[in-house]
C-alpha positions in Angstrom: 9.0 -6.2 -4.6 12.5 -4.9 -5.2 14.2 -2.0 -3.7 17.6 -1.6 -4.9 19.9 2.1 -6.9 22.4 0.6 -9.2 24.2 1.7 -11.7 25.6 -1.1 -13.2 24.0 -1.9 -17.2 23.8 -5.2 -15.8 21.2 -4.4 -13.8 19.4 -1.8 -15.3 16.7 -4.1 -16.5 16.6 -5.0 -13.1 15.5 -1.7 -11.6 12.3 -1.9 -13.1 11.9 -4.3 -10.1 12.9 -1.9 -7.9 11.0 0.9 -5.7 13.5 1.8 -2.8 16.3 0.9 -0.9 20.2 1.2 -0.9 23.3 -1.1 -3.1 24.4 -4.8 -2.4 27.2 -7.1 -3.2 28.9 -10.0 -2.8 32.1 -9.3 -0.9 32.8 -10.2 2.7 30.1 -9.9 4.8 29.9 -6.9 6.2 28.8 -5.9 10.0 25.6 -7.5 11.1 22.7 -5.8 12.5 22.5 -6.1 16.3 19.8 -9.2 16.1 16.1 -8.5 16.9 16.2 -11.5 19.6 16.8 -15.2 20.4 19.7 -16.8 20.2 21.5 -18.3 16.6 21.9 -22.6 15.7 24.7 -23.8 16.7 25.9 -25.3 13.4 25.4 -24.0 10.6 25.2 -25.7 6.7 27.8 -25.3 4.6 26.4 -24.9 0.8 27.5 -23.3 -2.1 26.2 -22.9 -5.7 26.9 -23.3 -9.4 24.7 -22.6 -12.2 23.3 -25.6 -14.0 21.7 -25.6 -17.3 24.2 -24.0 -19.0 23.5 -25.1 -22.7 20.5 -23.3 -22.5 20.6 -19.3 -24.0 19.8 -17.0 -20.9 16.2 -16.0 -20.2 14.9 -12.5 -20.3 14.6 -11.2 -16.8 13.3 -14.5 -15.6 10.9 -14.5 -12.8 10.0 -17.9 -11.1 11.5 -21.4 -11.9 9.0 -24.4 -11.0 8.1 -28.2 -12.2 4.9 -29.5 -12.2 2.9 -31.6 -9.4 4.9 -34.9 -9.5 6.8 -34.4 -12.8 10.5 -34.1 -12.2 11.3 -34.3 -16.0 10.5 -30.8 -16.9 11.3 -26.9 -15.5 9.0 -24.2 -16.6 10.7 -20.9 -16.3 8.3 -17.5 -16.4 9.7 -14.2 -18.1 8.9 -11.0 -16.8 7.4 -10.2 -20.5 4.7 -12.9 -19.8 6.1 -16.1 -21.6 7.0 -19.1 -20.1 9.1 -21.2 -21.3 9.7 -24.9 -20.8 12.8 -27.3 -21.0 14.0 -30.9 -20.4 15.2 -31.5 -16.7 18.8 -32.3 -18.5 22.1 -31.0 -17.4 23.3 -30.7 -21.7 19.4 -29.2 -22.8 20.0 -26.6 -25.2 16.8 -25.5 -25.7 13.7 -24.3 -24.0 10.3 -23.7 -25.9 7.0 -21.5 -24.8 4.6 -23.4 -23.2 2.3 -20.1 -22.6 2.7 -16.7 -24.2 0.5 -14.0 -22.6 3.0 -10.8 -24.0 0.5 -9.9 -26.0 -1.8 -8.9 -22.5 1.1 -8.5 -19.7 2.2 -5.0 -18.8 5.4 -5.7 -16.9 6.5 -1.7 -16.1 7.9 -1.2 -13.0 7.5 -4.4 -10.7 4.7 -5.9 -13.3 4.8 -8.2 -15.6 4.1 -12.2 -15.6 4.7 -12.6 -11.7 3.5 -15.9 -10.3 2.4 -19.3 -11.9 0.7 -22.7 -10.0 -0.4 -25.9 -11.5 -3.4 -27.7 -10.6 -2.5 -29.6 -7.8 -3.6 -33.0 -10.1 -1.8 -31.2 -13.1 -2.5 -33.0 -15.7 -5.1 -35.1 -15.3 -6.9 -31.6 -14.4 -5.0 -29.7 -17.3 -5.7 -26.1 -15.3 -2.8 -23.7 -14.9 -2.9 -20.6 -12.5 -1.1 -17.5 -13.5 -0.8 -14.1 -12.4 0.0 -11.1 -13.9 -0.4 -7.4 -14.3 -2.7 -5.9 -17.6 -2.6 -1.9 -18.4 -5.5 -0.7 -15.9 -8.2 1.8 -16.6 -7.6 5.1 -14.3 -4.6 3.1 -12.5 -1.4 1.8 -14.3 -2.1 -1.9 -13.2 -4.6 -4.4 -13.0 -3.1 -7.5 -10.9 -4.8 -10.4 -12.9 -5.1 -14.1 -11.3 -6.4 -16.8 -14.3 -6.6 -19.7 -14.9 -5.5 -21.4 -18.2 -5.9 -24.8 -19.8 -4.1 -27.2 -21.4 -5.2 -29.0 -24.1 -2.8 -31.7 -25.5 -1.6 -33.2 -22.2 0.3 -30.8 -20.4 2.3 -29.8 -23.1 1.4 -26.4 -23.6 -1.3 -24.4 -22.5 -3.5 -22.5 -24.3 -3.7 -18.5 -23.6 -7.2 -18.1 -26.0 -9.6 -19.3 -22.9 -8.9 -17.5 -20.0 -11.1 -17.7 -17.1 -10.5 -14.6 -14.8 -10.3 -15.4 -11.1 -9.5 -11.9 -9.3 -8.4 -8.8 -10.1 -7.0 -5.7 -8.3 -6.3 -2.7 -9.5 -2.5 -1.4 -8.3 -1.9 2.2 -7.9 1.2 2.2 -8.1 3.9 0.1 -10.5 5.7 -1.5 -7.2 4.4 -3.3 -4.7 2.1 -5.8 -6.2 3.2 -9.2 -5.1 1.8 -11.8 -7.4 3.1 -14.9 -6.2 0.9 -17.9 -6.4 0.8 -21.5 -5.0 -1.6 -24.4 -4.0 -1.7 -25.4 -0.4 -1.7 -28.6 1.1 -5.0 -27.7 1.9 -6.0 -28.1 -1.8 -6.6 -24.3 -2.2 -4.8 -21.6 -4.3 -2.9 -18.7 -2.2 -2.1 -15.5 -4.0 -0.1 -12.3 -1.8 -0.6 -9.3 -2.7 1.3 -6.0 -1.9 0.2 -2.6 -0.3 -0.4 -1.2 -3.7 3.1 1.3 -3.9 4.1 4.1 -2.8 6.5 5.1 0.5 4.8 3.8 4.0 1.4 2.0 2.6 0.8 6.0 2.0 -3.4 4.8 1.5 -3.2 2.3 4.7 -4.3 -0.4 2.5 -2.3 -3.1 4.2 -4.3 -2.8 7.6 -7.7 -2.4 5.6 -9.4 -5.8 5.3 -11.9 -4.5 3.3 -9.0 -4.8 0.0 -6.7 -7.0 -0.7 -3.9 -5.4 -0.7 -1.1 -6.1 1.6 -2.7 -9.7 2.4 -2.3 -13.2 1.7 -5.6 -14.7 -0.2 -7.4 -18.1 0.1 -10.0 -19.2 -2.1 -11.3 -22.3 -3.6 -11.2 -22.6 -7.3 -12.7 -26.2 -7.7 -15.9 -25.0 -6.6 -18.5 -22.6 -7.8 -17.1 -19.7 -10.5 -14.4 -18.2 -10.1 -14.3 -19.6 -6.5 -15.3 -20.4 -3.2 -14.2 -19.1 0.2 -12.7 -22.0 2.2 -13.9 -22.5 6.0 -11.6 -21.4 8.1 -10.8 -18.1 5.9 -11.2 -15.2 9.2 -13.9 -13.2 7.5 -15.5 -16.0 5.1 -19.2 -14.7 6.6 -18.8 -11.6 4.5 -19.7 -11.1 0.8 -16.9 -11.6 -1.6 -15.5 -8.4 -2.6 -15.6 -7.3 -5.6 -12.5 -6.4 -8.0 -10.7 -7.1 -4.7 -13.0 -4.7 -2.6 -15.7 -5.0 -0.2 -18.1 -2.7 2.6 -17.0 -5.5 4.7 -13.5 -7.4 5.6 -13.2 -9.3 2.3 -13.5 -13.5 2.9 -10.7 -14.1 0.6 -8.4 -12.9 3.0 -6.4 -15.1 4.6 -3.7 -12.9 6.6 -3.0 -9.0 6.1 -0.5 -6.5 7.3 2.1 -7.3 5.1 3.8 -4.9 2.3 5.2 -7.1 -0.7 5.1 -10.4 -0.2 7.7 -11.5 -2.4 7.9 -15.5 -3.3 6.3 -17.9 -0.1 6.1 -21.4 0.1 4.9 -24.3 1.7 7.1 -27.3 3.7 6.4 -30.1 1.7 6.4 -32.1 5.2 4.8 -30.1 7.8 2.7 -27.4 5.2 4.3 -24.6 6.9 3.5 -21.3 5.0 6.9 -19.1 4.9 6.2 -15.5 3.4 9.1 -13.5 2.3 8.3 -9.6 3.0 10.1 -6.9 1.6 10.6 -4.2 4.3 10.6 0.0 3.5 13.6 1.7 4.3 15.7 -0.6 7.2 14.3 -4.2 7.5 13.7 -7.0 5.5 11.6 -10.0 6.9 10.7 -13.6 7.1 7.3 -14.6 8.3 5.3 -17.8 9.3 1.6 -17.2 8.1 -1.5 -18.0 9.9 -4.9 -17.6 8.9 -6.5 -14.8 10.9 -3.1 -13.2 11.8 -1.7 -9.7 11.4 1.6 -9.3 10.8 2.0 -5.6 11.0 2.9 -3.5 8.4 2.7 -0.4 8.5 2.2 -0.1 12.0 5.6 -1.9 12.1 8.3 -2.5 9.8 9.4 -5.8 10.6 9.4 -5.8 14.6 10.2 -2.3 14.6 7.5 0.4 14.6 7.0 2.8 11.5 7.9 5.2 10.9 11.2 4.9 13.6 10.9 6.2 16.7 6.8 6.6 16.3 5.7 4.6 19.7 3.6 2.4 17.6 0.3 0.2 19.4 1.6 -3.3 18.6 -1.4 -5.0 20.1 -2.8 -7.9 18.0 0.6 -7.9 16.0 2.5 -11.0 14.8 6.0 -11.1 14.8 8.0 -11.9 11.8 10.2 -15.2 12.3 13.3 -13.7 11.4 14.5 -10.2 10.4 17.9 -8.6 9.1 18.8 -5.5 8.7 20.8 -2.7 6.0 24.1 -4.2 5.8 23.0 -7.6 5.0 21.0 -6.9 1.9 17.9 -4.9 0.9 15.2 -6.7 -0.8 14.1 -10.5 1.0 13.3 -13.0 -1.4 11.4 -15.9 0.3 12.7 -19.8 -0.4 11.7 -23.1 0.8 12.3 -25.3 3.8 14.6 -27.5 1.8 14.0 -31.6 2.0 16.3 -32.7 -0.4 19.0 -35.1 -0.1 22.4 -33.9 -1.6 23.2 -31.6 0.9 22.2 -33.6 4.1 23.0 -30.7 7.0 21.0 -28.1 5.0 17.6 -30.8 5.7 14.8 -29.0 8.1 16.1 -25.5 7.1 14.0 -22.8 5.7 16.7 -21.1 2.6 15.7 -17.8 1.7 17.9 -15.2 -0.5 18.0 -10.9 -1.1 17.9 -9.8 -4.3 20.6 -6.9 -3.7 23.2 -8.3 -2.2 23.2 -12.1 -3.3 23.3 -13.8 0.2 21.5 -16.9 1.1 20.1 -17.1 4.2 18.4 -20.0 6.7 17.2 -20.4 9.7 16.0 -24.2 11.1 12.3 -24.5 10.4 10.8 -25.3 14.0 12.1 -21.4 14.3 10.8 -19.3 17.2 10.0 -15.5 16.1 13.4 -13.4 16.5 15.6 -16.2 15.6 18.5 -14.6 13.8 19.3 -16.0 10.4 22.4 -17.3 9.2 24.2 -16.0 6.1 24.8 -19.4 4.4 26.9 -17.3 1.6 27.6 -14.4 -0.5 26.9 -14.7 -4.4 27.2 -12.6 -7.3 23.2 -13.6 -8.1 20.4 -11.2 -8.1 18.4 -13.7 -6.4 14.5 -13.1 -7.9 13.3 -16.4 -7.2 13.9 -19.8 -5.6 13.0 -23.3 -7.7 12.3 -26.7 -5.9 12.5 -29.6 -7.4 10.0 -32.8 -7.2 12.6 -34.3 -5.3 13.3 -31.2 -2.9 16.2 -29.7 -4.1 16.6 -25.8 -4.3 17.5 -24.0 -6.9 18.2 -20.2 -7.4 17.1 -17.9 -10.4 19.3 -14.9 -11.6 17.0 -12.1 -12.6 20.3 -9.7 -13.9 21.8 -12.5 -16.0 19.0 -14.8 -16.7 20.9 -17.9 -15.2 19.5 -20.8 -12.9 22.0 -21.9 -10.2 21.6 -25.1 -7.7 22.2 -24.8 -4.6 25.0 -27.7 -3.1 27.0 -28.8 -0.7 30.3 -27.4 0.2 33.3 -29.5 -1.1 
C-alpha cells in the first residue's frame, strides 16, 4: 500500500506500511507535475483540518475509521494489530473500548495486519460484520483473509469465536495486499486486492484474471456459502476459483489491472466507485471503477507505460481519472465524494489524500479521465485512511500519530 524512506522515529512504525517510493512533507507545495491532460475547475474549496476527539488516548497505528449503516452515534476505529475499537460520537469521549479483537490471528508484518472492515448493510438487525485481514501463510508469509463475524448482544460487540471464512489469498509478498472492504449500493460486498508485492507485478498477477490479485472483487454473501457471484460480474460463467485461483478468469472478479488498491468508496448519491491506486516508482492514481474494465497496471503505471519509455500496447486500457506525480506526494490514499454540509463549496467533490506528504486532494465528481487534481492543502498527517460520517462528513486518520482529524471549512 505504502511506499515512503523515512527516518523520522515518528514514523518508523509507519514503514512497515511501506514497499517503495521517495520522502514527503508538509511545506509549500512544491512544483507540480506537467498534468496528464484536461483542463483544472475553476474554483477551488477552501478547507482545512483540526483533529477532533482529542480526550481520547491515541490509537496504535490505526487503520480505517467508519460508523455503522445509519448509526451516527458511534466510530469504530481498526488497529493494524487486529482490534477494533469503538467510541461515543462525542467531541469530550475519553474512552474507546474493543468491540472485536482478532490479535490473537492477525499477522500485520509489512503492509498486513487488520486492513479493512464493512458492516452488513442492515447492521444490526443482520448482526454480520465483514473483516479482512492477513494470517501467517503456509509456504507464503500471508494469507489475505475476508470473514465474516457476528454480533451477538445488539451490535455492541462482535464476537471473534465464530468465524465464517469467505475468501482467502495467499500474498507472496508482505506489501501489496490491499484489503479494503465495503458494501455497494448494489447490496454486495467489494474487497481490492493488490498484485501480491514485489517491484513491477514481477509474477504479472495483476493482468491474470485467473487470481485475484490486482483486482477489485464482487460477490454475494446473502446467498449460498460463502457466496454467490452477482450477474453482471464479467466472467460470472466460470467456476469460482478456489483460494482465489481458477483454470479460468475467476467470476468474483469485478475489475483487474490495478496494483494496491488502497481505500475506495462509493458516492452515497450517484454509487460511483472511486479506487485509490498506489503507483510504482512515478505516479500515483485515482480511478473510477467499472465492472468488466482494465485499468492497466502493469502494462501502465497510471497513464504512462511501464516500465518508462517501454512503447506499451494500451488497447482495452482504462484510464485513471486523475493522476499526480513525484513532487506532490508518493503513496494515494483514496477518500469519498463528500456530501456533507459544513463545508458547502467542498459538496460534489471527490477528497482523496497521500500518505507521504500529507496533502488533500479533489477533483469535482462528474470528472472526465485526465482531470488534474487540486491540492486542497498541506498537512503534517500521515493520511492512512479517510472516515465518513452518517451524515457525510469526512474525516482523516493519522497512522504516525494515531489521531483522527475533521476535515472543515476555511475561516
Amino acid at each position: 500500500m505504502i511506499r515512503l524512506k523515512y527516518s523520522l522515529p515518528l514514523l518508523v512504525a509507519a514503514s512497515a506500511l511501506a514497499s517503495c517510493g521517495g520522502s514527503g512533507g508538509s511545506a509549500a507545495p512544491p512544483a507540480v507535475d506537467p498534468p496528464p491532460s484536461g483542463d483544472p475547475p475553476a474554483a477551488t474549496p477552501a478547507i482545512t483540518t483540526d483533529q477532533v476527539f482529542t480526550q481520547l488516548p491515541t490509537f496504535n497505528q490505526p487503520t480505517a475509521l467508519l460508523q455503522a449503516p445509519g448509526d451516527s452515534t458511534r466510530w469504530f476505529v481498526l488497529e493494524k494489530s487486529g482490534v477494533v475499537r469503538v467510541f461515543a460520537n462525542d467531541e469530550n469521549v475519553a474512552s474507546s473500548s474493543v468491540f472485536l479483537d482478532l490479535s490473537g490471528v492477525v499477522n500485520s508484518a509489512g503492509e498486513g495486519g487488520l486492513l479493512g472492515m464493512a458492516f452488513h448493510p442492515s447492521f444490526p438487525a443482520t448482526p454480520e460484520v465483514f473483516v479482512s485481514y492477513t494470517r501467517t501463510g503456509s509456504g507464503t508469509p500471508l494469507v489475505s483473509y475476508v470473514s465474516r463475524f457476528y454480533s451477538m448482544d445488539g451490535g455492541l460487540t462482535a464476537d471473534p469465536a465464530v468465524e465464517d471464512i469467505i475468501l482467502t489469498l495467499a500474498q507472496e509478498q508482505t506489501n501489496h495486499n490491499g484489503g479494503d472492504v465495503h458494501f455497494g449500493p448494489d447490496g454486495y460486498l467489494y474487497v481490492g486486492f493488490g498484485d501480491s508485492g514485489g517491484g513491477g507485478d514481477p509474477r504479472d498477477y495483476a493482468q491474470n484474471t485467473s487470481i485475484l490479485h490486482g483486482s477489485m472483487v464482487r460477490v454475494d454473501v446473502d446467498g449460498n456459502t460463502p457466496y454467490e457471484i452477482p450477474a453482471g460480474n464479467p466472467f460470472e460463467g466460470s467456476a469460482m476459483c478456489v483460494l482465489g485461483v481458477g483454470a479460468a478468469p475467476c467470476p468474483e472478479i469485478y475489475a483487474w489491472g490495478l496494483r494496491n488498491p488502497w481505500r475506495f468508496s462509493f458516492d452515497s448519491a450517484t454509487g460511483k466507485l472511486w479506487v485509490g491506486d498506489v503507483g510504482q516508482g512515478a505516479w500515483e492514481e485515482i480511478d473510477v471503477v467499472e465492472a468488466g474494465l482494465n485499468y492497466g497496471w502493469n502494462i501502465r503505471e497510471g497513464a504512462h507505460c511501464y516500465p518508462p519509455g517501454s512503447g506499451c500496447d494500451e488497447t482495452g486500457l482504462t484510464d485513471p481519472i486523475t493522476e499526480y506525480g513525484r513532487s506532490l506526494g508518493v503513496s494515494v490514499t483514496g477518500g469519498y465524494v463528500y456530501r456533507g454540509s459544513a463545508v458547502p463549496d467542498l459538496v460534489g467533490w471527490y477528497v482523496f489524500g497521500d500518505f507521504g506528504s500529507g496533502r488533500i486532494f479533489a477533483i469535482p465528481e462528474d470528472s472526465v479521465a485526465g482531470t488534474v487534481a487540486q491540492v486542497l492543502l498541506d498537512t503534517n498527517i500521515s493520511i492512512v485512511a479517510f472516515g465518513e460520517a452518517v451524515g457525510g462528513e469526512l474525516y482523516l486518520v493519522d497512522f504516525g500519530v494515531g489521531t483522527i482529524h475533521e476535515v472543515q471549512a476555511a475561516p
